[in-house]
Structures are given as structure tokens and as C-alpha cells.
C-alpha positions in Angstrom: 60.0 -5.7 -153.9 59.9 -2.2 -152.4 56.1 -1.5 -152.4 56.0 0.9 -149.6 57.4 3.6 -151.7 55.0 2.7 -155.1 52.1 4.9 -154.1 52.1 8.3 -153.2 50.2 10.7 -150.5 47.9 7.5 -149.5 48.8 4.1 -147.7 50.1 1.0 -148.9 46.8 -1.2 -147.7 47.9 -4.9 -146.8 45.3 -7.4 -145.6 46.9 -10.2 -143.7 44.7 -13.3 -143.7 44.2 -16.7 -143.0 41.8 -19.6 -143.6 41.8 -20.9 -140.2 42.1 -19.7 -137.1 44.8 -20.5 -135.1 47.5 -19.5 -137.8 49.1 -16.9 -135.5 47.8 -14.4 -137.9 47.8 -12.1 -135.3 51.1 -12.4 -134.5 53.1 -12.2 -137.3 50.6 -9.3 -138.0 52.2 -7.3 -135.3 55.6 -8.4 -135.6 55.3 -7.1 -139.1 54.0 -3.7 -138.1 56.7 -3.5 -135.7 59.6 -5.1 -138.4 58.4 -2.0 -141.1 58.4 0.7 -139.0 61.9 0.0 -138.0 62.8 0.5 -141.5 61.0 4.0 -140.8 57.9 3.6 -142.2 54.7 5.2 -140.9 52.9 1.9 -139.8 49.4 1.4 -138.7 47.9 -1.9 -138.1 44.1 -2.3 -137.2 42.6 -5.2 -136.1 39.2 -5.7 -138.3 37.8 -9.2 -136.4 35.6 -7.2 -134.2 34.1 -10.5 -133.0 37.3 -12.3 -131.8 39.8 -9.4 -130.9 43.1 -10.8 -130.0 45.4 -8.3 -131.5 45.1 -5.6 -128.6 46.4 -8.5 -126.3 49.3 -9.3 -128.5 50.3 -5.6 -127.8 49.0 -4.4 -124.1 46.1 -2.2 -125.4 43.3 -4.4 -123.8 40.9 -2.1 -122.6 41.2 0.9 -124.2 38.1 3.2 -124.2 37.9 3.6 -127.6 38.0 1.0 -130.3 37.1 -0.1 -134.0 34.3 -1.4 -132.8 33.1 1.9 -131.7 33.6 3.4 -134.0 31.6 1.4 -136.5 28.5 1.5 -133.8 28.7 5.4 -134.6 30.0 6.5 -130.8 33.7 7.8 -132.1 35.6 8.9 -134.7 38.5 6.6 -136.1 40.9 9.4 -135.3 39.6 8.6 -131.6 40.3 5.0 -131.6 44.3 5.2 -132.9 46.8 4.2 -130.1 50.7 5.0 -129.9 52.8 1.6 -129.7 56.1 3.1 -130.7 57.5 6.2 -132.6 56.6 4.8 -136.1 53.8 2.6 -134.7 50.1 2.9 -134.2 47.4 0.6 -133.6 43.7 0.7 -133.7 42.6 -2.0 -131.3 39.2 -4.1 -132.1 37.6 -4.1 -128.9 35.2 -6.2 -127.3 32.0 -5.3 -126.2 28.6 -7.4 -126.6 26.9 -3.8 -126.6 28.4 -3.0 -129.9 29.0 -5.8 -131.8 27.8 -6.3 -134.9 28.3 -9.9 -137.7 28.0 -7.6 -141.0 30.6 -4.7 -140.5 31.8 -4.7 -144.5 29.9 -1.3 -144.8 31.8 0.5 -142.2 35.2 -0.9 -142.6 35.5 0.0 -146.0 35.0 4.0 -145.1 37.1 3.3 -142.2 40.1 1.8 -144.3 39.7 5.0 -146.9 40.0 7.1 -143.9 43.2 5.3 -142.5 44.3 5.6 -146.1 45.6 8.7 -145.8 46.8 8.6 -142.2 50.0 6.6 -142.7 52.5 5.3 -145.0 51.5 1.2 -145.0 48.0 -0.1 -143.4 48.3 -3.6 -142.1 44.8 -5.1 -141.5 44.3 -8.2 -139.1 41.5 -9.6 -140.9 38.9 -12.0 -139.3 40.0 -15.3 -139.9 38.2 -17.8 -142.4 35.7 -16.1 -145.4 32.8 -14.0 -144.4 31.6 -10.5 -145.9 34.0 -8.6 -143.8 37.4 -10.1 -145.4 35.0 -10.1 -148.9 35.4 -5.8 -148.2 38.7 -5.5 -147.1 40.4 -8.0 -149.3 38.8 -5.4 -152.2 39.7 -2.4 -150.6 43.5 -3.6 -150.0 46.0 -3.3 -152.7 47.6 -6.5 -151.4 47.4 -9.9 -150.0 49.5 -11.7 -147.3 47.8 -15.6 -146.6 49.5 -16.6 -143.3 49.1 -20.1 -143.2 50.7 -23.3 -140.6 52.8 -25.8 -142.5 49.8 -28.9 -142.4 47.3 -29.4 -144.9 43.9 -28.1 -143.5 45.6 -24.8 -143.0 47.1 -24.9 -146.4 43.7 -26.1 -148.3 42.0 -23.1 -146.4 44.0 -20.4 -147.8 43.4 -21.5 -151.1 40.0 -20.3 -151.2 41.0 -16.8 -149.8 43.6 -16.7 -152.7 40.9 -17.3 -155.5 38.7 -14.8 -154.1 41.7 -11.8 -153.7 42.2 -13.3 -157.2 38.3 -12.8 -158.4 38.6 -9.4 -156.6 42.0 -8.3 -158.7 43.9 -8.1 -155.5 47.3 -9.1 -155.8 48.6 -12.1 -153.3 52.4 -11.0 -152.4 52.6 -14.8 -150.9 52.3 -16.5 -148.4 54.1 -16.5 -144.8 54.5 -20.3 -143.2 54.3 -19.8 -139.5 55.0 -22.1 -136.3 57.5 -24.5 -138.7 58.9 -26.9 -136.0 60.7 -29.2 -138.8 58.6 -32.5 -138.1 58.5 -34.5 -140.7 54.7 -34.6 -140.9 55.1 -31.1 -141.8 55.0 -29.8 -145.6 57.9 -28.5 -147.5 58.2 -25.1 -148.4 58.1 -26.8 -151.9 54.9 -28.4 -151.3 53.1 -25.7 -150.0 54.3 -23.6 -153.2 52.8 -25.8 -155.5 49.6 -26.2 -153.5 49.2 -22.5 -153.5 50.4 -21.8 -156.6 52.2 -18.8 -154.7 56.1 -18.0 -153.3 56.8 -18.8 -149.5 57.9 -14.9 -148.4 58.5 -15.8 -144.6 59.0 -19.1 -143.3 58.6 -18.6 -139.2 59.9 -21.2 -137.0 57.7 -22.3 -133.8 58.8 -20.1 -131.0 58.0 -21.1 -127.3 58.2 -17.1 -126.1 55.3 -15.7 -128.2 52.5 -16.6 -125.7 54.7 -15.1 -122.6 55.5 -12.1 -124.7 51.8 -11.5 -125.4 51.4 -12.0 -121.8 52.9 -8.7 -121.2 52.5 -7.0 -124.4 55.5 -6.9 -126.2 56.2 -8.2 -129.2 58.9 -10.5 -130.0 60.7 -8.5 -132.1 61.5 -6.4 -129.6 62.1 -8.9 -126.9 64.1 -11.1 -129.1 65.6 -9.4 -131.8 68.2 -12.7 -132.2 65.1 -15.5 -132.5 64.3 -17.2 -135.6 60.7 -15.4 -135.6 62.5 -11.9 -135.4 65.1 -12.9 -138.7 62.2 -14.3 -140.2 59.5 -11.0 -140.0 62.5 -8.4 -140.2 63.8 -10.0 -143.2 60.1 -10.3 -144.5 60.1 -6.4 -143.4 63.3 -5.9 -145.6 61.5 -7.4 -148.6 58.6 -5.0 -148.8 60.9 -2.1 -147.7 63.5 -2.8 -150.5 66.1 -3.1 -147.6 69.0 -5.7 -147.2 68.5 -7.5 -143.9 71.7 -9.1 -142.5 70.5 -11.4 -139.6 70.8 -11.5 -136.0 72.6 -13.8 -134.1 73.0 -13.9 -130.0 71.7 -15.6 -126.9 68.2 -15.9 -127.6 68.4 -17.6 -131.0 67.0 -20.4 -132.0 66.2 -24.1 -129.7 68.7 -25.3 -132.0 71.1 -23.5 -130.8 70.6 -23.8 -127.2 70.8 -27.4 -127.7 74.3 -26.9 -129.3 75.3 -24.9 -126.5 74.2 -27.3 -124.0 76.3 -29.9 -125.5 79.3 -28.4 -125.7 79.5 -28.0 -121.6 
């Protein structure tokens, strides 16, 4: 796939979206920002839902002084409001603050994204979840789209409409990633959600119980866990857009599965 390296002296601009809420959008957001720039890519990931920030909890920056959201109420500069998470790693947090939030921010994020455009080599943005005019700007200002979606119909049906408008707006739809797969039999299949989308599967993420204590102390679970089904899952996703070859990890903090084997063989 390799798209990292298809555009030169600007950003690759991915907008990660969902239909729904509750996706874990966020997440695999992060995890992906992390995943890439351990393939040493130049990564910055800004969280656009200025209304419902969760992204600067997911990594630690809750807080911060300056944010998105000031910047789009005219108080900084975007260069301001760009955080250090690791080497290869930035993040501009959303921030929340009732004294400068706005519901119509499509004006402002579409300079802002030009202006991240040339500050990095891939630009992942957390989009809002659902349709409004904000995702209507971004989605047309990125050059790709990632629909995270959960493996049950209403999340599934959702992200069809996203994918129709990235479709009216010529933006191209990589796929989609199926989080928080716990392999109940209510679930849908891969297969399934394929043909309902009329798109690949590109990640399929398993359910994993150390997500909300990770966010707890803002680390990411890719870094925590780099032998868990969600790391394999968003490096090798990682490895995709990079061109790489991801050989998974294996060790103690794998998958429930595998505890469960362990367990029985005492």
C-alpha cells in the first residue's frame, strides 16, 4: 500500500471516522499514530471533535494550556497548540472549554489542516463522530478515509453514510478497521461486514480489557502491550500503509485466549 511515501514536501492527510460514537475511534486513532511513527514516520494526529475531546485523555495531555480549540477562537497559533508524545510523535489536543467552543468549526479546520499539511509526514485526524459540517470539511480536505466501525449492525449501517459522502467528495476510503471483535456469535463476519460496506476489512481489533486502564494513565497500548491482539492488529495495520512486513508479536500479555490456555495447562 505504501501511501506515506506517494506525496512529496506535504502530509499524507487521513481522517479517521466513525458513524457512531463509541467505536473506539479514538483509540485505534492513537494507536495508529503511535504504530506509524515506529516505522519512522513523522506523525501528527489532531483531535478535530472540539465538542467531545477524548483524545488528550487517551494520551495524558488533559489540560494543556493551549489547544485546537484555541486556536480556532483566534487566541493562538497552531504551532502553539502541538505537543511532544514521543520522538516521531506529536499531538494537537482538542481541548475543552465552554468559553471557546463553537458547533460550526469547518471554516477554521480546513486552514488549520493546510497548515499541519506541511508540518509532518502523515496527519491523522480524530474526526467528530457521526455526520455534521465539521467531518463534511475534513473528509474533503483529507486525501484518505479510514471508517472505524464495531462488528454489530447499527455501527456498520452508520458508516455507510460517511462512505458515500467521502465517495461524493472524491475522497478515497482505504477501508475499514473492525474494532472491539470479541468472537460472539451475534457479531458479523469480516465477510459480512465487506459486503455491507462494499469495502476491505484493513484491521480487525480484538476487544481488549487494558485499553480503559491504559488511558487511565496515558499510555497507549502499543506501548504497554506490544504482544496483545490490539498491538498486532494496529502495527500490522501500520505496516500496510508504510509498505513494511510486520511479523507479529508473541509473549505474556497476548491475547485472553491465551491466558486461558496457559491456565489450563497448570
Amino acid at each position: 500500500m505504501n501511501l506515506v511515501d506517494s506525496k512529496k514536501n506535504e502530509a499524507i492527510k487521513i481522517a479517521m471516522v466513525s458513524g457512531k460514537g463509541g467505536t473506539g475511534k479514538s483509540t485505534v486513532s492513537a494507536n495508529l499514530a503511535f504504530a506509524l511513527s515506529k516505522y519512522g514516520k513523522d506523525v501528527v494526529i489532531v483531535d478535530t471533535d472540539v465538542n467531545m475531546a477524548n483524545l488528550e485523555l487517551i494520551v495524558g495531555m488533559e489540560g494543556m494550556p493551549i489547544t485546537l480549540n484555541s486556536v480556532m477562537a483566534g487566541n493562538a497559533d497552531i504551532t502553539q497548540a502541538i505537543y511532544e508524545y514521543t520522538e516521531n510523535m506529536r499531538v494537537v489536543p482538542a481541548g475543552v472549554s465552554l468559553d471557546e467552543l463553537k458547533f460550526d468549526n469547518s471554516a477554521e479546520l480546513e486552514i488549520i489542516i493546510e497548515r499541519l499539511n506541511s508540518m509532518c509526514e502523515v496527519l491523522l485526524i480524530d474526526c467528530p463522530a457521526g455526520l455534521n459540517q465539521d467531518v463534511n470539511s475534513i473528509i474533503s480536505s483529507a486525501d484518505h478515509v479510514i471508517v472505524v466501525v464495531t462488528p454489530d449492525i447499527t455501527s456498520v449501517s452508520d458508516a455507510i453514510k460517511l462512505i458515500n459522502l467521502s465517495s461524493k467528495l472524491e475522497t478515497s476510503v482505504l477501508g475499514a478497521v473492525v474494532n472491539k471483535i470479541t468472537n460472539d456469535s451475534s457479531e458479523l463476519t469480516t465477510k459480512a461486514i465487506e459486503t455491507i460496506l462494499e469495502l476491505p476489512v484493513i484491521a480487525s481489533v480484538p476487544e481488549d480489557d487494558t485499553v480503559r486502564a491504559n488511558a487511565a494513565y496515558g499510555i497507549l497500548s502499543v506501548q504497554k502491550q506490544p504482544e496483545s491482539g490490539l498491538s498486532n492488529a494496529i502495527m500490522e495495520l501500520a505496516a500496510k500503509l508504510t509498505g513494511n512486513r510486520y511479523i507479529p508479536q508473541k509473549g505474556s500479555s497476548s491475547t485472553l485466549v491465551d491466558k486461558l490456555k496457559r491456565l489450563l495447562k497448570r
